[in-house]
C-alpha positions, 0 to 999 in steps of 0.5 A: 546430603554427604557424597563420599569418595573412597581411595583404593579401600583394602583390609578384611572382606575386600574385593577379591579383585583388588591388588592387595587380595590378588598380590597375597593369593598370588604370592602364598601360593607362589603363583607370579604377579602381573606389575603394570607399569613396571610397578611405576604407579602409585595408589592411595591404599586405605584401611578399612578401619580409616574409611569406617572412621570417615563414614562415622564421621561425615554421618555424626556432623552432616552439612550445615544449612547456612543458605549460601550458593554452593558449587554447581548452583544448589543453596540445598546443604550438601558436602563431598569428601575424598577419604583416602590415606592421604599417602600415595604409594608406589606399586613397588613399595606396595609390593614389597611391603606384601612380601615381607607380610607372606614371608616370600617373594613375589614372582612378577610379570613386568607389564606396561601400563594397561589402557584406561589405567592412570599413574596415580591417585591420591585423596586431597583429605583436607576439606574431611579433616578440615570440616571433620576432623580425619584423619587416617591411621593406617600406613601400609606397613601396619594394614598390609600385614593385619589383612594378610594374617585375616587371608590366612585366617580366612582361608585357612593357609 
């Protein structure tokens, strides 16, 4: 068995709730943007694509049965993988790179952290490149404005 964890996924048919579809929506219409935190949080956004790599990859080389106890007692072969960017952003930068993708800027609502929420994330991806040979190919600068041009796409704007 292979468990995989998947690190703040964005890129085209994304949830609708997701910073990135909220903040693009927002911003081509020249609606204002709630930034929690002050935009001081950090995400591990991922591409699509770099977590499809992932999935094809823990599918084509599943655990190896080698016998030996594993975390939490099981001898059974099993894995647990993050698949992430491997890059934490900051929500500012995140932002920005939005902007420049929709060619406006962001009206924001500067809020404070939002209960529940954490500061950060970030994929520790060593175990997947170690074990299979991740690696991500998708920084925000090349993700965000491929999924912008697919919103524009998609809803006709």
């Amino acid at each position: 068995m292979t468990g995989l964890r998947f690190f703040t996924v964005y890129g085209p048919w994304g949830r609708p709730d997701m910073a990135p579809w909220l903040f693009t929506e927002a911003v081509l219409r020249g609606d204002p943007i709630k930034v929690f935190n002050h935009g001081r949080m950090r995400r591990d956004f991922t591409y699509i694509d770099d977590i499809v790599s992932g999935v094809i990859a823990a599918l084509d080389r599943p655990p190896a049965d080698n016998g030996q106890i594993k975390p939490g007692g099981s001898v059974g072969p099993h894995a647990l993988y993050n698949i992430g960017n491997n890059q934490s952003e900051e929500l500012g930068r995140f932002i920005e790179v939005v902007e420049k993708a929709c060619g406006r800027t962001a009206e924001k609502i500067m809020l404070p952290m939002q209960a529940g929420d954490v500061p950060a994330t970030y994929a520790d991806i060593d175990e997947i490149a170690r074990d299979l040979g991740y690696q991500p190919t998708t920084p925000i600068d090349t993700g965000i404005p491929a999924f912008v041009e697919w919103y524009r796409a998609y809803k006709g704007v």
